[in-house]
C-alpha positions as CSV (number, residue, x, y, z in Angstrom):
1,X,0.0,0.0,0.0
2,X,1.3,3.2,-1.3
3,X,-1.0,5.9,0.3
4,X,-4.3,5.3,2.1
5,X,-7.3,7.9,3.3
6,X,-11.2,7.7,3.1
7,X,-14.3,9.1,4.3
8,X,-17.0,7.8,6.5
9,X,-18.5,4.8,4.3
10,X,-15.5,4.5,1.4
11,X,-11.6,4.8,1.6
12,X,-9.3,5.6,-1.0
13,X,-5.7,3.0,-1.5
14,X,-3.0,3.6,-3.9
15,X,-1.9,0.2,-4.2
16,X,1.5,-0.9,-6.3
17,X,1.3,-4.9,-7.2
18,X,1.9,-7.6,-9.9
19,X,0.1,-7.3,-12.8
20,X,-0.2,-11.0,-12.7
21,X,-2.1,-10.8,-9.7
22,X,-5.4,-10.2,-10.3
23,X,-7.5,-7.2,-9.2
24,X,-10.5,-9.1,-7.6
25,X,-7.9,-11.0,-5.6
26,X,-6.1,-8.3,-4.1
27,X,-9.6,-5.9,-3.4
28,X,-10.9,-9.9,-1.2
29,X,-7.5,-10.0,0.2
30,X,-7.5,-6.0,1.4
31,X,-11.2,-6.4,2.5
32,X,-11.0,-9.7,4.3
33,X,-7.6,-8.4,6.6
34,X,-9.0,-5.3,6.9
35,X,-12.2,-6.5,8.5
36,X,-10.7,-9.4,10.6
37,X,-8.8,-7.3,13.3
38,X,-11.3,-4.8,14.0
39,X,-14.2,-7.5,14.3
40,X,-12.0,-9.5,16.9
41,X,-11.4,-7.2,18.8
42,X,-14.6,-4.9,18.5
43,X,-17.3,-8.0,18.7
44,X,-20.2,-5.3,19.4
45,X,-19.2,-4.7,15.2
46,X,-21.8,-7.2,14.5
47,X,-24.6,-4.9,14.6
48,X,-23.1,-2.7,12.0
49,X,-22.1,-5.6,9.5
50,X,-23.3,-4.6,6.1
51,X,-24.5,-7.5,5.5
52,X,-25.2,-11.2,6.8
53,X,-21.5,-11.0,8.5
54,X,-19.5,-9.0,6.2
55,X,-17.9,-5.3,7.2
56,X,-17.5,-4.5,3.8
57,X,-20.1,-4.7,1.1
58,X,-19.2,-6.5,-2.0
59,X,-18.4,-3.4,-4.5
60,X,-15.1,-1.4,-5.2
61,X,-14.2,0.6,-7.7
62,X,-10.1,0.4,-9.3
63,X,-9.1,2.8,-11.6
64,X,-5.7,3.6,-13.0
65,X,-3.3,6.1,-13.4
66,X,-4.0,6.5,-17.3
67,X,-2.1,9.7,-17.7
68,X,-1.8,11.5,-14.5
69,X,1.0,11.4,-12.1
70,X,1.7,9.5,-9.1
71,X,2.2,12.5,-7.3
72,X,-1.2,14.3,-8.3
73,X,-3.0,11.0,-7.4
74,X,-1.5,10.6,-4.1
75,X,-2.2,14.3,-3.5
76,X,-5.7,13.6,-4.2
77,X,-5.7,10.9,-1.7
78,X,-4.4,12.6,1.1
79,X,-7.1,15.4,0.9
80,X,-9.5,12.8,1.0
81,X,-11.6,13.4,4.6
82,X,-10.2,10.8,7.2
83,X,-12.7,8.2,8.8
84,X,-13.5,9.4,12.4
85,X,-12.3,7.0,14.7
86,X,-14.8,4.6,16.1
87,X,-16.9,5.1,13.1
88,X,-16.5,1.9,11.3
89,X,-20.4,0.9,10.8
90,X,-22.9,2.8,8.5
């Protein structure tokens, strides 16, 4: 993970991997750690599941670069609005 921000019910990653790996893969991967933690050690999370018993919903959007730079798109993540803490349900 390259830069990370967000706002109260999406986040924002700039993420460098293999292109071999493939994108669905890496958004289960960074959804399914990302959930674990906080649900074990925050059990009262279950009332503000998504869904069923998922902390995330099953969407994402990836874009790319295409022809801006690195800098301007981590720029633009870091003036993203952080999440307040405490405020991982919707």
């Amino acid at each position: 993970m390259v830069e990370f921000n967000g706002e109260e019910n999406h986040v924002h990653l700039l993420v460098k991997f293999r292109p071999k790996l493939a994108l669905a893969k890496l958004v289960n991967s960074l959804k399914g750690v990302s959930s674990r933690r906080p649900r074990q050690e925050f059990p009262d999370l279950a009332r503000h599941y998504y869904r069923a018993n998922h902390l995330w919903s099953a969407s994402y959007f990836a874009g790319s670069l295409g022809g801006a730079s690195l800098s301007v798109l981590r720029q633009y993540i870091e003036q993203q609005n952080r999440p307040a803490q405490g405020t991982l349900g919707p």
